[in-house]
VOPAGU-2260 file (C-alpha; in pm, 1 decimal, decimal comma):
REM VOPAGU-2260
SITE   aa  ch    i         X         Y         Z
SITE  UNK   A    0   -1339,2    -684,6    1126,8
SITE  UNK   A    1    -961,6    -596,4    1118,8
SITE  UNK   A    2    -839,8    -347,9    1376,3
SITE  UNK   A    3    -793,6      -7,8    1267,6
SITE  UNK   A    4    -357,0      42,4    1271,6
SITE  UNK   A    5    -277,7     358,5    1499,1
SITE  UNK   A    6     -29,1     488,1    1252,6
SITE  UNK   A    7    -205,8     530,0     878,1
SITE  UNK   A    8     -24,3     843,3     725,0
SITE  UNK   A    9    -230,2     830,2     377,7
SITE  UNK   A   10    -414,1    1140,2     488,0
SITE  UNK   A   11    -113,0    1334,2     613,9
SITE  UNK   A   12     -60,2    1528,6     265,5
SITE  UNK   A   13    -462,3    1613,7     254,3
SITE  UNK   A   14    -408,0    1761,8     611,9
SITE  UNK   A   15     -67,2    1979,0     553,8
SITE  UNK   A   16    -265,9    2101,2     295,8
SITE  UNK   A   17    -527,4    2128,1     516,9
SITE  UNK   A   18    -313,5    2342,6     773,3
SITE  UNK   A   19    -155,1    2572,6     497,5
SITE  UNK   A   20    -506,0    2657,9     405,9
SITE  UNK   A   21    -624,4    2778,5     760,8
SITE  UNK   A   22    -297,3    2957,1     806,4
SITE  UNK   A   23    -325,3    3143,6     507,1
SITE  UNK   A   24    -628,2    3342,8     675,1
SITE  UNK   A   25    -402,8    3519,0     955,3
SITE  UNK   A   26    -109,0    3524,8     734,9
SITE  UNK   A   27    -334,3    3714,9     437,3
SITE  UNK   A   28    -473,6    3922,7     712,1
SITE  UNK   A   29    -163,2    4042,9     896,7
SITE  UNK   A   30     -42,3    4149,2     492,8
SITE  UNK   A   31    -305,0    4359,5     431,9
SITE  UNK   A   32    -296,9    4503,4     786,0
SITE  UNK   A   33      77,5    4578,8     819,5
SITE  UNK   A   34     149,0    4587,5     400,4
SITE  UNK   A   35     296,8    4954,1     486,5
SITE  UNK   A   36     514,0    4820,8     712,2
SITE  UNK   A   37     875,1    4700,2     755,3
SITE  UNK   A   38     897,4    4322,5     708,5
SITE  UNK   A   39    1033,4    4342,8    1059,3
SITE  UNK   A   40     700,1    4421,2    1160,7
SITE  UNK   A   41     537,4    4234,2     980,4
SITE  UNK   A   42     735,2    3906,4    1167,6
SITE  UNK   A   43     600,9    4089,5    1522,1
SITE  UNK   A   44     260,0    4104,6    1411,9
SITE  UNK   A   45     277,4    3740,1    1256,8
SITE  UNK   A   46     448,3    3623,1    1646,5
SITE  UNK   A   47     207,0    3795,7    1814,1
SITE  UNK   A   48    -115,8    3635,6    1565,5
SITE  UNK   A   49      47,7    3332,4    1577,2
SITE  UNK   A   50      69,3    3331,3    1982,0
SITE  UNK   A   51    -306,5    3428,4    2048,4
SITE  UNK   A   52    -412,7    3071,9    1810,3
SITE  UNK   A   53    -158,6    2870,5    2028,7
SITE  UNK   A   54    -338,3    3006,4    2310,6
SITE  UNK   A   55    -662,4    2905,0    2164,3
SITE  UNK   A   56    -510,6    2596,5    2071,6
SITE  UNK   A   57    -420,5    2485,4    2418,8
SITE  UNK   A   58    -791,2    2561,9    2535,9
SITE  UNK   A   59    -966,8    2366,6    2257,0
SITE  UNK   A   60    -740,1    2113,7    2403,1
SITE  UNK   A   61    -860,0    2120,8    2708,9
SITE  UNK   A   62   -1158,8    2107,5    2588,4
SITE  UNK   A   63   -1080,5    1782,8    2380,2
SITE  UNK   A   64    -947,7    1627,0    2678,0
SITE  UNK   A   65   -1260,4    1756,7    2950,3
SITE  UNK   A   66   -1535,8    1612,4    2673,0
SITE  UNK   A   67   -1375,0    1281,6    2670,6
SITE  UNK   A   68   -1262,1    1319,5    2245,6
SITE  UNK   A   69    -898,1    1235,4    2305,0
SITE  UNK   A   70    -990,0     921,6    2115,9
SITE  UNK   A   71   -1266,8    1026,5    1915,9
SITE  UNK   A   72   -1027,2     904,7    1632,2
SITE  UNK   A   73    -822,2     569,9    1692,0
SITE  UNK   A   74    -550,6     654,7    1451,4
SITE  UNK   A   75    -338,0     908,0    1389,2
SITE  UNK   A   76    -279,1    1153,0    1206,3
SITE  UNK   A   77    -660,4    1150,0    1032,2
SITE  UNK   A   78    -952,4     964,3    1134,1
SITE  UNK   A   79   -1008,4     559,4    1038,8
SITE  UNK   A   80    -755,5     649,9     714,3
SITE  UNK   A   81    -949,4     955,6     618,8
SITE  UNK   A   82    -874,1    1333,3     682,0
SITE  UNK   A   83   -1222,0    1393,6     829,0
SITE  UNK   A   84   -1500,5    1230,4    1005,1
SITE  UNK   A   85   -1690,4    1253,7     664,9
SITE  UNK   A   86   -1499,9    1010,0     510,1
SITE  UNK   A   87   -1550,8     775,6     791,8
SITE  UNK   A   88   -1914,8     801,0     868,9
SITE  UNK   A   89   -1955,3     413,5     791,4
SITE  UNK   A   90   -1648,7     350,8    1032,1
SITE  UNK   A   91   -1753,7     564,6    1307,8
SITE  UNK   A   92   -2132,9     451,8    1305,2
SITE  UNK   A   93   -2052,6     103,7    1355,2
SITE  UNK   A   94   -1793,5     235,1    1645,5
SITE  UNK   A   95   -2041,5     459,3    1835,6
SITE  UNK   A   96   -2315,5     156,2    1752,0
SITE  UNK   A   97   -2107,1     -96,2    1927,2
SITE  UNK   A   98   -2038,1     200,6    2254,6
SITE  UNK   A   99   -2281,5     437,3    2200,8
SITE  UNK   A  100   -2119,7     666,0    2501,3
SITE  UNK   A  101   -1775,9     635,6    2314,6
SITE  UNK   A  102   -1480,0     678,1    2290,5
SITE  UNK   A  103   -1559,0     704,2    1918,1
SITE  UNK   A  104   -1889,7     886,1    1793,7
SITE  UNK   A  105   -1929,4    1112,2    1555,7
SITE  UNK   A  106   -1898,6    1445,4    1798,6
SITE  UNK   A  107   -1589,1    1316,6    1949,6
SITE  UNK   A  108   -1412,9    1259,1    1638,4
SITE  UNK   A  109   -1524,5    1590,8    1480,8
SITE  UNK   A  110   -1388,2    1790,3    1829,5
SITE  UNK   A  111   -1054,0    1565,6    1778,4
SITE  UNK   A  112   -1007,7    1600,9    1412,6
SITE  UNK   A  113   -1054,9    1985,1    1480,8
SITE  UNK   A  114    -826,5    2041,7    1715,4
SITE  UNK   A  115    -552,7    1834,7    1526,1
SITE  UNK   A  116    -667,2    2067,7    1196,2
SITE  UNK   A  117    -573,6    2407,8    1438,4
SITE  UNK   A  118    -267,9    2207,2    1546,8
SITE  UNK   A  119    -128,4    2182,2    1194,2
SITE  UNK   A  120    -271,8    2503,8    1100,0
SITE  UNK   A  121     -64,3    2699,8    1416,5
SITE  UNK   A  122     249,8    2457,5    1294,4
SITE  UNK   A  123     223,7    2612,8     956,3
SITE  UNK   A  124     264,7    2961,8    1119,9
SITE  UNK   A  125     555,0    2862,4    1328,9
SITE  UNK   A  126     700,0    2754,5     976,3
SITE  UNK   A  127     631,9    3086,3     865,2
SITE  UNK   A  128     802,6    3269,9    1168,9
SITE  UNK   A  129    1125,4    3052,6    1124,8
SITE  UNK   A  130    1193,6    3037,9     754,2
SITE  UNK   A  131    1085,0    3467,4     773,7
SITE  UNK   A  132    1363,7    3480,6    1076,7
SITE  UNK   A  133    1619,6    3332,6     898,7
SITE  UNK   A  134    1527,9    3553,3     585,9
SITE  UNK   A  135    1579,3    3858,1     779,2
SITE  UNK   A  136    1875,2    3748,6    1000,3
SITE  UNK   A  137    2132,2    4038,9     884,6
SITE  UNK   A  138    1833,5    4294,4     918,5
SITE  UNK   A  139    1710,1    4155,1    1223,0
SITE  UNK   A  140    1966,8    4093,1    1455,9
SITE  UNK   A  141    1760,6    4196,6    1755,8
SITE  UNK   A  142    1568,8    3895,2    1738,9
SITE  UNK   A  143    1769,7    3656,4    1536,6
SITE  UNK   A  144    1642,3    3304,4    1386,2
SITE  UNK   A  145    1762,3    3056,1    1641,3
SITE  UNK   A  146    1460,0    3133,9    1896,4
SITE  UNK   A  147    1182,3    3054,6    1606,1
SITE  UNK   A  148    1390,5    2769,8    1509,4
SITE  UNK   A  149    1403,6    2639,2    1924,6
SITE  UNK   A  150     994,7    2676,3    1847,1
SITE  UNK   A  151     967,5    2504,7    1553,8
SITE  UNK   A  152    1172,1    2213,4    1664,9
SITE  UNK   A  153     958,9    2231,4    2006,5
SITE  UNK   A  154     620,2    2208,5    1793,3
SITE  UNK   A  155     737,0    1939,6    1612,9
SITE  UNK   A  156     820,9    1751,3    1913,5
SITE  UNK   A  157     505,0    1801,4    2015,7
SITE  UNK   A  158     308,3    1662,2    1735,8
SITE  UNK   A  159     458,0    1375,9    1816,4
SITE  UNK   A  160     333,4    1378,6    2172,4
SITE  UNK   A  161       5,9    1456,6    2023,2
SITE  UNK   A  162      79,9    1089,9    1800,3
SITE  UNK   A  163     125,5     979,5    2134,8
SITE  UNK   A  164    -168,8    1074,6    2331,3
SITE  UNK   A  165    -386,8     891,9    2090,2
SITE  UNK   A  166    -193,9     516,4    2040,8
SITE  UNK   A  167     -93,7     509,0    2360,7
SITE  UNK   A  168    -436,8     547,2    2493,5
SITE  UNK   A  169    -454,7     837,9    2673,8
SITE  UNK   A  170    -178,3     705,1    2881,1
SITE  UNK   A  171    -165,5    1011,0    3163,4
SITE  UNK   A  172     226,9    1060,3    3152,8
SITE  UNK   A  173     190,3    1172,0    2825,3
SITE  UNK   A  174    -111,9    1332,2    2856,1
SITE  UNK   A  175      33,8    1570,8    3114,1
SITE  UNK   A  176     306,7    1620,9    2898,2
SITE  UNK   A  177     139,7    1700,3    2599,1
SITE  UNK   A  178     -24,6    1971,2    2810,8
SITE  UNK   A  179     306,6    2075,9    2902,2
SITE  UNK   A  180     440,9    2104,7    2592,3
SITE  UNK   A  181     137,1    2320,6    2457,9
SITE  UNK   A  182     214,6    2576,9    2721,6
SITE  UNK   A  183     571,4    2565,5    2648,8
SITE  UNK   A  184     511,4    2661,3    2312,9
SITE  UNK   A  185     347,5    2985,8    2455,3
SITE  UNK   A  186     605,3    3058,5    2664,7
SITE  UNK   A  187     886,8    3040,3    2327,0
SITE  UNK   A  188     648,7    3259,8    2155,6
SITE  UNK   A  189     628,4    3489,5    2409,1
SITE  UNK   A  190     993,0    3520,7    2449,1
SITE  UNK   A  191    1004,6    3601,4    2092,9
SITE  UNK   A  192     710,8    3861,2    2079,9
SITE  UNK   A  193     915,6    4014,1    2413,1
SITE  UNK   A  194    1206,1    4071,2    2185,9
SITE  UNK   A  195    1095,7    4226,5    1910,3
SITE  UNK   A  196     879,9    4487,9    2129,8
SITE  UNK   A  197    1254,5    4544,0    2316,2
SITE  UNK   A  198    1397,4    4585,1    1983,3
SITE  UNK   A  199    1145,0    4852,0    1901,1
SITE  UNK   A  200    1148,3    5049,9    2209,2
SITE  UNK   A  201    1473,0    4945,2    2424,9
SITE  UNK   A  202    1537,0    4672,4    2691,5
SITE  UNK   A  203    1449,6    4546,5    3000,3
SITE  UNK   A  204    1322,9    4692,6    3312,6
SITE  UNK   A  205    1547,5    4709,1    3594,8
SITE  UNK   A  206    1380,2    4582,0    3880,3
SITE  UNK   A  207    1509,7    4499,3    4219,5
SITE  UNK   A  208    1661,7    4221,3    4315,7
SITE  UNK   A  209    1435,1    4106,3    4568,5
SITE  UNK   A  210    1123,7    4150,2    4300,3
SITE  UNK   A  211    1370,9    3931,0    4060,6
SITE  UNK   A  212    1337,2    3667,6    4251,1
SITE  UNK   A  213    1001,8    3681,2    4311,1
SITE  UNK   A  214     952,9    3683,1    3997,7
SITE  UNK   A  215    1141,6    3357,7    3900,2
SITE  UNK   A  216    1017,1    3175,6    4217,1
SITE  UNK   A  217     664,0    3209,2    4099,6
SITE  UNK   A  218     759,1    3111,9    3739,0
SITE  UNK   A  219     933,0    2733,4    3894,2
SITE  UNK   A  220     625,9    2737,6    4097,1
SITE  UNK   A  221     405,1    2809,6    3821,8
SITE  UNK   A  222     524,5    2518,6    3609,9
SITE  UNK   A  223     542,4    2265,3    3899,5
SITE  UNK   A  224     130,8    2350,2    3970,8
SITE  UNK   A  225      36,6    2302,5    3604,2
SITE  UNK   A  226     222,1    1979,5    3637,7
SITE  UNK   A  227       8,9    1869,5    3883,6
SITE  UNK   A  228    -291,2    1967,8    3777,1
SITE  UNK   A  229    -261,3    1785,8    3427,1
SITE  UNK   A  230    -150,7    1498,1    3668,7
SITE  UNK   A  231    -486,7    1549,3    3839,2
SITE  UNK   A  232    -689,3    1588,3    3537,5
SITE  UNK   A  233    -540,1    1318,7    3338,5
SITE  UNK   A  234    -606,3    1117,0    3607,6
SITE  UNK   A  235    -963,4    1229,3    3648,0
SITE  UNK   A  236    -884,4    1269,1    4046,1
SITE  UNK   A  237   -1069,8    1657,6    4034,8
SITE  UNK   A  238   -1380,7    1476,7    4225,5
SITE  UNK   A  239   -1153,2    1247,3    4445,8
SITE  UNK   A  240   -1213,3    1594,5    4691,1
SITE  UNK   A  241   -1555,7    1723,3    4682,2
SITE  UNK   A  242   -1584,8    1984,9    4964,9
SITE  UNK   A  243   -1345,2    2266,8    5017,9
SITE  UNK   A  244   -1192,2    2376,7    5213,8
SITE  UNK   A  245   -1155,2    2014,4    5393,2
SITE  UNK   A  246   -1140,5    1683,5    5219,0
SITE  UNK   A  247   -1351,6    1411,3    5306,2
SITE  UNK   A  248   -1462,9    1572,8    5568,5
SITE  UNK   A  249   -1103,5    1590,1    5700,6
SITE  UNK   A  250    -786,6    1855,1    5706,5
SITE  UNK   A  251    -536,6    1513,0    5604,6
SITE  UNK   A  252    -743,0    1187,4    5466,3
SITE  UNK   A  253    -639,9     912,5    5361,3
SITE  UNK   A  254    -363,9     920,0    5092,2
SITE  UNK   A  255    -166,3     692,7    4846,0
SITE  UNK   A  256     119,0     920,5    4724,4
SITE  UNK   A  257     318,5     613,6    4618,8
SITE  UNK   A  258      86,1     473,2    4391,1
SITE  UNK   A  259     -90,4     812,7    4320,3
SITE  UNK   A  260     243,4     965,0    4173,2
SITE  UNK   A  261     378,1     615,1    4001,0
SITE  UNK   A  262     407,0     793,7    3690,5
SITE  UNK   A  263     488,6     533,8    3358,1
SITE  UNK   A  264     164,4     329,6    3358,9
SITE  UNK   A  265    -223,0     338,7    3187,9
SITE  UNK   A  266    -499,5     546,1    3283,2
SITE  UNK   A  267    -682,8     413,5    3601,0
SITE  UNK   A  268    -418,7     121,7    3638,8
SITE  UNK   A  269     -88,9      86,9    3855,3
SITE  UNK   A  270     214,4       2,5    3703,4
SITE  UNK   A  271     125,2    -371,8    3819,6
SITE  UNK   A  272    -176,0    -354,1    3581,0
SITE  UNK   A  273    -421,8    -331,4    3897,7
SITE  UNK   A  274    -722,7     -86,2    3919,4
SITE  UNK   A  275    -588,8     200,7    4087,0
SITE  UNK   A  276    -724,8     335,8    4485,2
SITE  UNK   A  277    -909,3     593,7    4591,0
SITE  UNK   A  278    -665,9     715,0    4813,2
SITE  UNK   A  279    -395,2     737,4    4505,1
SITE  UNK   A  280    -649,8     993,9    4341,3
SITE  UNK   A  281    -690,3    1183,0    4664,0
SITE  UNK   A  282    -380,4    1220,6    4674,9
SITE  UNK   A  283    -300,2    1356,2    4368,5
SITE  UNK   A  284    -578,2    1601,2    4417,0
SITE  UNK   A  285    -452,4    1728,6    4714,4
SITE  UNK   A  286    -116,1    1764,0    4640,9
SITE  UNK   A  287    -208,6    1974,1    4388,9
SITE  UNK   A  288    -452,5    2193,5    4616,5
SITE  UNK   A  289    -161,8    2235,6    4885,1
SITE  UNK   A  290      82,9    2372,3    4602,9
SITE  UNK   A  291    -257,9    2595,2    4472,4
SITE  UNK   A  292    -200,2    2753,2    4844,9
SITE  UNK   A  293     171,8    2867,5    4787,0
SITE  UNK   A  294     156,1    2980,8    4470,1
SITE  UNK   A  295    -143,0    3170,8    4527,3
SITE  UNK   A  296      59,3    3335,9    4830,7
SITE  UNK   A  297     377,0    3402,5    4608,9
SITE  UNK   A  298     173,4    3565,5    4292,5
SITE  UNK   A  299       9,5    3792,8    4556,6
SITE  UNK   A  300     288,8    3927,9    4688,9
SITE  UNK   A  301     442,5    3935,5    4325,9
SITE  UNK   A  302     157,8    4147,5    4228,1
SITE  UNK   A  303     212,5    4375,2    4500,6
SITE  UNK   A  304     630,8    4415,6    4437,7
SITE  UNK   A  305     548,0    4457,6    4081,2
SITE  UNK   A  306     292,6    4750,0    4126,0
SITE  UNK   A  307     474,3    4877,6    4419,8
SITE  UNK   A  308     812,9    4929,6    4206,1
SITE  UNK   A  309     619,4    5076,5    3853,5
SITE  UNK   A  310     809,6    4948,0    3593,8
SITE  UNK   A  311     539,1    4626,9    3571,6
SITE  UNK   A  312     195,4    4760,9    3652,3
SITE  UNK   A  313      13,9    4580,7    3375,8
SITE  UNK   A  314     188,1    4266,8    3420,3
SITE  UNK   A  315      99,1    4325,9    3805,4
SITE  UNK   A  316    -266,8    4383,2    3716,5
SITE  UNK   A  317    -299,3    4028,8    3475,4
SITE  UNK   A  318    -114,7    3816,0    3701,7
SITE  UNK   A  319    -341,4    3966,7    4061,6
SITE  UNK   A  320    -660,1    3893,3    3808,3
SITE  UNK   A  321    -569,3    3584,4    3697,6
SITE  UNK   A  322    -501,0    3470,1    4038,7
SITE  UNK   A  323    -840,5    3541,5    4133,5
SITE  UNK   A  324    -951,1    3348,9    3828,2
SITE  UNK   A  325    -792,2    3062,5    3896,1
SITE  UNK   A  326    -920,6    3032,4    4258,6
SITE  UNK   A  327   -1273,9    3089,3    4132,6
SITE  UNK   A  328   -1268,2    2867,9    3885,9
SITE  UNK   A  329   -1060,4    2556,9    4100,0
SITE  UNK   A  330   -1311,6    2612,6    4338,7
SITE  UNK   A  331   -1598,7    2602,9    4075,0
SITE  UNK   A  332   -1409,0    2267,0    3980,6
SITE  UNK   A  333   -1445,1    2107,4    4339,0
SITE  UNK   A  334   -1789,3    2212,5    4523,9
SITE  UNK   A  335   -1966,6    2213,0    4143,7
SITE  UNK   A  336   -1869,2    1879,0    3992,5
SITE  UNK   A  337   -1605,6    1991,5    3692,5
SITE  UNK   A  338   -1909,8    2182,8    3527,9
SITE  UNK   A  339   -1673,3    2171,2    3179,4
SITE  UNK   A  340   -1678,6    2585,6    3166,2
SITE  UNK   A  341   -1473,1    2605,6    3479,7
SITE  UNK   A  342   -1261,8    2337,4    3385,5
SITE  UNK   A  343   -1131,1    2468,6    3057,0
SITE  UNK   A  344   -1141,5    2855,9    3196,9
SITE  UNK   A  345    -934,6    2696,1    3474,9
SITE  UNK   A  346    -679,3    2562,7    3223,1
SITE  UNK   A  347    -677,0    2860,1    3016,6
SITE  UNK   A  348    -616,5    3061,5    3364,8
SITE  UNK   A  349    -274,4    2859,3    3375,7
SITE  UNK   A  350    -190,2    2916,4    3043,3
SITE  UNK   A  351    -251,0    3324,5    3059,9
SITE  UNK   A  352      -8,3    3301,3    3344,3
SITE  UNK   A  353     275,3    3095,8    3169,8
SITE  UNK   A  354     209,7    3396,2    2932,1
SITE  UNK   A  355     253,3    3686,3    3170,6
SITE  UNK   A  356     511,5    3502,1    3352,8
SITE  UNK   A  357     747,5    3514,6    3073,6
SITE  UNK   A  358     664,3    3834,9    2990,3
SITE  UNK   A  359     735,5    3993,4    3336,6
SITE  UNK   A  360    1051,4    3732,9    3325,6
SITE  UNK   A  361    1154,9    3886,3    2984,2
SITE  UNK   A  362    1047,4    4223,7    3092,0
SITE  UNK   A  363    1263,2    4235,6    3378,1
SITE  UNK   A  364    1597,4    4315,1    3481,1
SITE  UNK   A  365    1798,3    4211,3    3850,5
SITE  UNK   A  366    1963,6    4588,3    3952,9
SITE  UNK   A  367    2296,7    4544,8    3934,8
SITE  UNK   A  368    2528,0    4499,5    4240,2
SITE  UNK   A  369    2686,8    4809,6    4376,4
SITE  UNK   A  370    3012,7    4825,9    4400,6
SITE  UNK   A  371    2980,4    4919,4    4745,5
SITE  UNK   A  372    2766,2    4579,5    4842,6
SITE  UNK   A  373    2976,4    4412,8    4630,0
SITE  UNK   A  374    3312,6    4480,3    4885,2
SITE  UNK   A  375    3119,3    4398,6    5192,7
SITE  UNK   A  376    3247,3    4089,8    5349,8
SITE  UNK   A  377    3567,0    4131,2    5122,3
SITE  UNK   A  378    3894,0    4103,5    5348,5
SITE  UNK   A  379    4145,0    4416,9    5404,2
């Protein structure tokens, strides 16, 4: 039997049409709903819609990736030259016959096929929100259309990472950056759904300084953990550490960091094509535990700033909560095997805080310099 070709675009036009059709159901909804309304408001509601399915998005994701379904389709974009799993039945049975555990049964490639069907779907909104922004540019200058168009490029780029992830064989590089990119996407449409509340109601909070800094400190942090802990679950290394709050029954075991972090090369291999060491996945787990430690210390006292100064209360409150959420669940993760709830709660955790990041980073405003501080240190 021939090989199936990775690329086979005949079904492409069957699933834009596909996509158009599930984003018609928030876009018809958010008509009736806001019909009343300026169109500017309409384009909030329609961000804001179109940021809670991307955040959906990036947990059905996760769990695509945590159930094993990345290839539960060996082409791209549909499945075996068909835009669903029912028009490869015949394909896919002799598939799962042949590996009965996968990577290709029937489950896997309906959980794939799915989340590439939201995918389009949520690019067919971001469509939406650019061509609307550019229609309302002279009424709109608040927002303006070059911050949907940043997010429509970004999405596109991301499809192709998406391409990607399936040819390339789940190759972890761009696995974790597929990840990446999902929660980028959140964080453009959160930018955007920040601006047109500020154009509604006024700007920024001024905070101080010091919070400011806090504030973008555990925002690099942020993005450096979530890094890691795609490297770490791309790599399947969660269960390379099994006991907490030691590791193999030590405080510093045994640890490949060279190999561990060699980043261009396949899943479970080295870059020399050699089955990859246990110490390379302990040491990607760690890593990513030891950073867990920091952040956890820097959103804690960010939560504390935050409430203590008033302007950010609520953001305070989501990002102390989330904290806890994301301990309980990465411990859940360690001392309870990856049970696949805690896993994708534990992803979504990360991806609420990209969220409330930007929105406190959006939110807030660095006091300005008085001029009094401003001449200390300056010369007579």
């Amino acid at each position: 039997m021939d090989a199936q070709p990775l690329y086979d675009l005949s079904p492409a036009l069957r699933l834009m049409l596909m996509g158009i059709a599930i984003a018609i159901g928030p876009l018809a909804w958010v008509w009736l709903r806001h019909r009343q309304e300026s169109p500017a408001r309409r384009l909030q509601a329609v961000t804001l819609l179109t940021l809670f399915l991307t955040f959906d998005l990036v947990l059905f994701g996760a769990f695509t990736r945590l159930t094993d379904s990345g290839l539960g389709c060996p082409d791209w974009p549909g499945c075996y030259g068909e835009a669903s799993p029912s028009g490869a039945h015949a394909q896919i049975s002799r598939a799962q016959g042949e590996m009965p555990s996968g990577p290709v049964t029937h489950e896997k490639a309906w959980i794939e096929m799915t989340h590439r069907y939201l995918a389009t779907g949520v690019g067919v909104l971001i469509l939406v929100l650019a061509a609307a922004a550019w229609g309302q540019r002279r009424r709109n200058r608040a927002v303006g259309p070059w911050w949907p168009t940043a997010t429509l490029a970004w999405v596109c780029l991301q499809g192709a990472f998406g391409a990607l992830t399936v040819t390339m064989k789940l190759f972890p590089a761009i696995v974790t950056l597929h990840l990446l990119g999902g929660l980028v996407l959140l964080a453009l449409l959160c930018r955007q759904a920040v601006m047109h509340q500020q154009a509604g109601r006024g700007a920024a909070a001024i905070v101080s300084r010091g919070t400011r800094g806090w504030v973008d400190a555990a925002f690099a942090l942020l993005w450096l953990q979530v890094a890691l802990g795609g490297w770490v679950s791309t790599n399947y290394a969660v269960l390379a550490c099994s006991e907490f709050p030691a590791c193999q029954g030590s405080w510093w075991p045994a640890m490949d960091f060279r190999q561990g972090f060699e980043v261009w090369r396949e899943l479970g291999k080295t870059g020399a094509g050699e089955n990859i060491g246990f110490a390379a996945l302990t040491a990607i787990h760690y890593a990513h535990r030891l950073l867990a430690y920091v952040l956890l210390a820097v959103l804690t006292v960010l939560a504390w700033r935050l409430r203590a100064g008033g302007a950010l209360r609520t953001q305070a409150r989501w990002i102390a909560g989330l904290a806890i959420l994301q301990l309980a669940t990465g411990l859940s993760n360690v001392v309870l095997g990856w049970p696949l709830l805690s896993a994708v709660l534990h992803t979504g955790g990360a991806a609420a805080l990209v969220v409330v990041l930007t929105w406190a980073l959006c939110e807030s405003r660095p006091a300005p310099v008085s001029p009094a501080a401003s001449l200390k240190g300056v010369p007579a």
